[in-house]
C-alpha positions as CSV (number, residue, x, y, z in Angstrom):
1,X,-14.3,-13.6,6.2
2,X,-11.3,-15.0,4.3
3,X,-10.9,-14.8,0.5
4,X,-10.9,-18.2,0.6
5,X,-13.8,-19.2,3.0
6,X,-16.9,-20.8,1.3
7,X,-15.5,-19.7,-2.1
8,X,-15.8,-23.5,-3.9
9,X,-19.4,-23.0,-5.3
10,X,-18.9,-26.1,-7.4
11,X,-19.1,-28.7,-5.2
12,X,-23.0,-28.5,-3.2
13,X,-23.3,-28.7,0.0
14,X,-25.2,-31.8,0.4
15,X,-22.1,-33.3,-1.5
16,X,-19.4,-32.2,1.2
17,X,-21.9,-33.9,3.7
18,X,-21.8,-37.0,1.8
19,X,-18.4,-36.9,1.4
20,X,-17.7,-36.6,5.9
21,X,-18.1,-40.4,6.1
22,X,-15.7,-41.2,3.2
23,X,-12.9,-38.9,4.1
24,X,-10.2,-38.6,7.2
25,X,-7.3,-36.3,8.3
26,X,-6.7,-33.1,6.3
27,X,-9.4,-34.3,4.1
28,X,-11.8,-34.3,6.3
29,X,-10.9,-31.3,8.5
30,X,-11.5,-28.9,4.6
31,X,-14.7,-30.4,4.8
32,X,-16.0,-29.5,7.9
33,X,-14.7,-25.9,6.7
34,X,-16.1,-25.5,3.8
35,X,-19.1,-26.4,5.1
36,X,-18.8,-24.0,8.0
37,X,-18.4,-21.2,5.1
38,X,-21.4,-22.2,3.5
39,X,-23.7,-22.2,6.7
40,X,-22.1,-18.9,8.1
41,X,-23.2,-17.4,4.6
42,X,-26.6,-18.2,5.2
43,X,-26.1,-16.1,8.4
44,X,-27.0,-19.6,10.9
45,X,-23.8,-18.6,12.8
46,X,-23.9,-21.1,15.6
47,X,-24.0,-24.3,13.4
48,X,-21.3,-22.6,11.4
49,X,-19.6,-22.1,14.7
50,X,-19.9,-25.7,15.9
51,X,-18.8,-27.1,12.2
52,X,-15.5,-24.8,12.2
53,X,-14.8,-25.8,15.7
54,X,-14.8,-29.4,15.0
55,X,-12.7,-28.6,11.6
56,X,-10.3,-27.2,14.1
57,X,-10.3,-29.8,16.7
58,X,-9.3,-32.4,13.2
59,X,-6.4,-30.3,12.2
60,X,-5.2,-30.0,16.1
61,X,-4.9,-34.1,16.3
62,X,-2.9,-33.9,12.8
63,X,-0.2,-31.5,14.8
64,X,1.9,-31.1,11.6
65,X,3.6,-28.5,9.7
66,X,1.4,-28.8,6.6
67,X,-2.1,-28.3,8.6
68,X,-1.3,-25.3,10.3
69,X,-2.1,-22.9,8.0
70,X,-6.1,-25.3,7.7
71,X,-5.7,-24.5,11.5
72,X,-5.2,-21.2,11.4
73,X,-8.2,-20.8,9.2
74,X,-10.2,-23.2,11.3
75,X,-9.4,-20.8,14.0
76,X,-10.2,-17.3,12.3
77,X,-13.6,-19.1,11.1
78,X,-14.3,-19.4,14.5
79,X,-13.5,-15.8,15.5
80,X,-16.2,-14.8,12.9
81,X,-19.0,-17.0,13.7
82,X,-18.3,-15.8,17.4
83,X,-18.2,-11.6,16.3
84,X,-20.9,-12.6,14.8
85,X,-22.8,-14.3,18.0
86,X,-21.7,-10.9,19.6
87,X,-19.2,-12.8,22.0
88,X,-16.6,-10.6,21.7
89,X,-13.9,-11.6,23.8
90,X,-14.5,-15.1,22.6
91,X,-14.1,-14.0,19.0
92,X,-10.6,-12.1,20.0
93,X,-9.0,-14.7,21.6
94,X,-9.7,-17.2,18.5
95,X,-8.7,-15.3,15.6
96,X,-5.4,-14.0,17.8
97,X,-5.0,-17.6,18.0
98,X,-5.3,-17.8,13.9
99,X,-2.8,-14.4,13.7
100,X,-0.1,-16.4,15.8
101,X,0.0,-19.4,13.6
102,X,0.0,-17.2,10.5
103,X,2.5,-15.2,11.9
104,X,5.0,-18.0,12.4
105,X,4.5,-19.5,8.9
106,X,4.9,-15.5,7.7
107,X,1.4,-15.9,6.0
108,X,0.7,-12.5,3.9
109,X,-2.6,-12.4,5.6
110,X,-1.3,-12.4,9.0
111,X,-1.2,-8.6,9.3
112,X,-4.8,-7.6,7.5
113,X,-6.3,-10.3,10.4
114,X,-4.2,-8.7,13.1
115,X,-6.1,-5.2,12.2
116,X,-9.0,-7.2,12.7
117,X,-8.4,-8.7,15.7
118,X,-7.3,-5.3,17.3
119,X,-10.5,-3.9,16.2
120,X,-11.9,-7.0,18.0
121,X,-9.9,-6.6,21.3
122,X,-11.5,-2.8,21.3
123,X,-15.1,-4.0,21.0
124,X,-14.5,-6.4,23.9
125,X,-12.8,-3.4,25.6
126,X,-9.7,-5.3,26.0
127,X,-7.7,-2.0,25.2
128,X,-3.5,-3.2,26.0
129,X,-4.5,-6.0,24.0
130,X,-5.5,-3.2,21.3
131,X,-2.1,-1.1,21.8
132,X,-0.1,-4.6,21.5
133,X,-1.4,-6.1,18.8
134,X,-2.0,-2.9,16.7
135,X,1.6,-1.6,17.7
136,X,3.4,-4.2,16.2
137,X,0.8,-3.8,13.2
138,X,2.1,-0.5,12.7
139,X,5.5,-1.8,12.5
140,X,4.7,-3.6,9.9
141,X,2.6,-1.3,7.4
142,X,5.4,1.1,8.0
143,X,7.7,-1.3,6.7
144,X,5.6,-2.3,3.9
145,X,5.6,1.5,3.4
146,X,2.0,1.6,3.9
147,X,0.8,5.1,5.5
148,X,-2.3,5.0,5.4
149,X,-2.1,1.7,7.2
150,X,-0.1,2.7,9.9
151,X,-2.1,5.8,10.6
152,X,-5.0,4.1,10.5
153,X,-3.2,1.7,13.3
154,X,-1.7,5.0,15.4
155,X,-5.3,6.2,15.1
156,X,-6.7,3.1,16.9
157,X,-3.8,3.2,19.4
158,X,-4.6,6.5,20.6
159,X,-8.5,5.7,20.8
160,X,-7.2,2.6,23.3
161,X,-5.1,4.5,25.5
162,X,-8.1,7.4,26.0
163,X,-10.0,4.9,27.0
164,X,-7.5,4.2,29.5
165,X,-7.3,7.6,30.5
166,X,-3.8,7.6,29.8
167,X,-4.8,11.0,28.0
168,X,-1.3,12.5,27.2
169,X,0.0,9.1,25.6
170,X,-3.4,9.3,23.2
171,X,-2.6,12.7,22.4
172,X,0.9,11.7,21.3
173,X,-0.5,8.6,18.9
174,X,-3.3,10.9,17.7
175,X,-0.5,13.7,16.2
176,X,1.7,11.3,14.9
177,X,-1.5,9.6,13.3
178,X,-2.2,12.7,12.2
179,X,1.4,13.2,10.8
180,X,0.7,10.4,8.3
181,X,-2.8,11.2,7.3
182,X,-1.1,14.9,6.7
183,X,1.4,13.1,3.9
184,X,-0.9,11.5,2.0
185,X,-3.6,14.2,2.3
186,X,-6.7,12.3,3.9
187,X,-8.1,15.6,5.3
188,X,-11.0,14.1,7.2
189,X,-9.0,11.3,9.1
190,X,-6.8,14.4,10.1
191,X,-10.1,16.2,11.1
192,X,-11.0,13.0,13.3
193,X,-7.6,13.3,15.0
194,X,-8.2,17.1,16.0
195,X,-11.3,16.4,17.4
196,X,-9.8,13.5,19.4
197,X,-6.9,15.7,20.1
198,X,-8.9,18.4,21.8
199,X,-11.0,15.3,23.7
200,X,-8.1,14.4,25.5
201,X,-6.8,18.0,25.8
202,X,-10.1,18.9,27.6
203,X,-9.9,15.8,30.4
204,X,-6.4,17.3,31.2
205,X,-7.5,20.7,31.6
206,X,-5.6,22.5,28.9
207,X,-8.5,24.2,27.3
208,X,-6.4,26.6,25.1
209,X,-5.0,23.6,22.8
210,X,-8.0,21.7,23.4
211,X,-10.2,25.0,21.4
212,X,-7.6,24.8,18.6
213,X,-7.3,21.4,17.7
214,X,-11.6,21.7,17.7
215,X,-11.5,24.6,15.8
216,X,-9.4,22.9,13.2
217,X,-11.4,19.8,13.3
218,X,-15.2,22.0,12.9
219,X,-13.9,23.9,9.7
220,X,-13.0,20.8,7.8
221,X,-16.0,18.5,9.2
222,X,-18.4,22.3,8.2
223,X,-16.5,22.1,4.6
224,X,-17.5,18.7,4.0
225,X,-21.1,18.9,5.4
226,X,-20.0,16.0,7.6
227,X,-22.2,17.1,10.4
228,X,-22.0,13.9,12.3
229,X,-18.4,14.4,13.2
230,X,-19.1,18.0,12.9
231,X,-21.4,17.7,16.2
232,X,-18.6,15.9,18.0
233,X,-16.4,18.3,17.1
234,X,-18.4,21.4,18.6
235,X,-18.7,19.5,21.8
236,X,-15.2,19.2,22.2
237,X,-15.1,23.2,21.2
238,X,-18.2,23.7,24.1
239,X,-16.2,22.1,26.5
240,X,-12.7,23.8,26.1
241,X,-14.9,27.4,26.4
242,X,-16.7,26.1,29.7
243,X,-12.8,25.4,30.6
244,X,-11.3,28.8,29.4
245,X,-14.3,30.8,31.9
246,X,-16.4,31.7,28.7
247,X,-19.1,29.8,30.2
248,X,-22.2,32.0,28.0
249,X,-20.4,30.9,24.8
250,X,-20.0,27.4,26.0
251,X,-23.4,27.2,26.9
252,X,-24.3,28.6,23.6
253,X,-22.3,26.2,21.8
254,X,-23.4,23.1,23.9
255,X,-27.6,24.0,23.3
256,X,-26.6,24.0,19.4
257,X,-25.6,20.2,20.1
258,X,-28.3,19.5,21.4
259,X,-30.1,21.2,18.0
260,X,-28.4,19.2,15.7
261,X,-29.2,15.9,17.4
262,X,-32.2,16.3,18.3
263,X,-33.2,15.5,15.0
264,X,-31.4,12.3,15.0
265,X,-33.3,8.7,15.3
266,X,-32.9,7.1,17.3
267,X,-31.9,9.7,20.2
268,X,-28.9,9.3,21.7
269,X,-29.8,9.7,25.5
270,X,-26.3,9.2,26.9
271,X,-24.8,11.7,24.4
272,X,-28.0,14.1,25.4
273,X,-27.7,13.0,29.2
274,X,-23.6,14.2,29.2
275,X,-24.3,17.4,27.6
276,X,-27.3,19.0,29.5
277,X,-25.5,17.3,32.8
278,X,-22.7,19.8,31.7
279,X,-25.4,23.0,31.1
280,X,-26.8,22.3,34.2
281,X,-23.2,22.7,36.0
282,X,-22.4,26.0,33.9
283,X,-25.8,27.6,34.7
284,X,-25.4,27.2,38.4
285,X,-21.7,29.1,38.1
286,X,-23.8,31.8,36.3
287,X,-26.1,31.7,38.9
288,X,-29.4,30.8,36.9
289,X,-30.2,28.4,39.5
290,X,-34.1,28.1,38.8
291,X,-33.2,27.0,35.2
292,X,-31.0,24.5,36.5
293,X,-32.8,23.1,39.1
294,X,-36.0,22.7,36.0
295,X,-33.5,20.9,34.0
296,X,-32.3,18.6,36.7
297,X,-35.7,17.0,37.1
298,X,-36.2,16.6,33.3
299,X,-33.0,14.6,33.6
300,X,-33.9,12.7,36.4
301,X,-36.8,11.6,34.7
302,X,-34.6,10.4,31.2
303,X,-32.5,8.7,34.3
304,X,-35.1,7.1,35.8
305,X,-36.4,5.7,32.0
306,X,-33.1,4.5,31.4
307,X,-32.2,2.8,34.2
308,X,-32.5,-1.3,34.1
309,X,-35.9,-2.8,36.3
310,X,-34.2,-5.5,38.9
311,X,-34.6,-8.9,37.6
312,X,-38.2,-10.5,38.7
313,X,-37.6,-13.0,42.1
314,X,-39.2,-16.5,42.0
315,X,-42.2,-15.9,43.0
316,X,-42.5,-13.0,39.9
317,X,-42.1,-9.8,42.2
């Protein structure tokens, strides 16, 4: 959370409650805050939640110039307890809340909250929320001269718009994300570009740039034994052959996914799900039809695992 939530250790906590029927206004509403920091420390998140809310609510009745900063952090304390809660959305539209107010007052820690919001928006899947908020983000870090900053914002951009299919804007945020990486040498944030590069190159059918950028991004991930991203990487390169007509050595390449994680815990049964679905497509156009048909109904069985029960009726059945 802030620098500056639950940071006054010298006063105990028992002592801020004893102090809520002695105090009023601004007073009153640090309180309430401080004691909202000390309960979302010990992790109870929806007392915290219901403390900073209430802190918040004191420095909304005081309306002036001088609380708005105690409201803005009223309001970003909220947005934690609720990422926290796992109510996402909620969380987003509080701390964008918080960002506004900071924003106006041209609070320094307006920007490093907007990176968080817009990594908030893109957990709640809000994704032009994302490209607004972390566009003008980038504006900022650029004019800070911060780099790594704006990549890092570019990056997250590029990630929204894929999401949004809007494929050949992603691939223009990725390279120029990739551009600033490239200056200030962070090779394996320019690998994760490539590999989201040849993503997006594969969903529009250009397999040709889409088995390059891969390429690029397998021989760095390889180099630095980062075999997580490595296995991504491959997928993207399985894909691009299956595209280009080399559908042996994309079959090839796509059972060596499958390999690696199948050593992982806990499996991945979506990831696993997507790739065999894709084997399964490529070993019909080579005409191995028995061995597709075998691994169809293994599948259908994962499916069938995977898939939610309908919720019980009243009478239990």
């Amino acid at each position: 959370m802030g620098d500056d939530y639950g940071q006054d250790e010298l006063v105990t906590e028992e002592m801020l409650w004893d102090r809520i029927p002695e105090v009023q206004g601004e007073e009153r509403a640090n309180t309430f805050y401080e004691l909202s920091a000390r309960i979302f420390a010990r992790g109870q998140y929806d007392e915290a939640l219901a403390l900073a809310e209430t802190a918040r609510d004191i420095f909304s009745e005081l309306g002036t110039s001088e609380q708005s900063e105690g409201l803005a952090q009223a309001y970003s304390a909220i947005g934690y307890n609720l990422n926290q809660l796992k109510r996402m959305d909620e969380a987003a539209t509080a701390m964008s809340k918080a960002v506004s107010i900071l924003r106006e007052n041209k609070s320094p820690i307006a920007l490093e909250l907007a990176c968080t919001l817009g990594e908030w928006w893109y957990a709640s899947k809000n994704y032009e929320k994302v490209i607004e908020t972390m566009y003008e983000c980038s504006q900022e870090h650029l004019v800070d001269d911060n780099t790594i900053g704006a990549a890092n914002d570019m990056h997250l951009i590029g990630c929204a718009q894929r999401e949004l299919k809007n494929y050949a804007e992603a691939i223009i945020c990725f390279q120029e994300a990739r551009k600033m990486f490239k200056m200030e040498k962070e090779v394996i944030h320019i690998a994760r570009c490539d590999q989201k590069i040849a993503s997006c190159y594969n969903e529009i059918g250009d397999g040709e740039k889409a088995i390059d950028a891969a390429r690029k991004a397998i021989d760095v991930f390889e180099t630095a034994h980062d075999h997580v991203r490595e296995t991504f990487a491959l997928f993207e390169f399985g894909k691009a052959e299956i595209l280009l007509g080399k559908f042996e050595d994309g079959l090839s390449t796509l059972d060596n996914v499958l390999l690696i994680i199948a050593e992982d815990e806990p499996k991945d049964f979506e990831f696993i799900l997507d790739i065999e679905t894709r084997m399964v497509a490529v070993m019909r156009q080579l005409g191995r039809m028995e061995e597709a048909d075998e691994v169809e109904r293994r599948l259908a069985s994962v499916k069938e695992a995977l898939e939610q029960d309908p919720a019980p009726t009243e009478d239990g059945f």
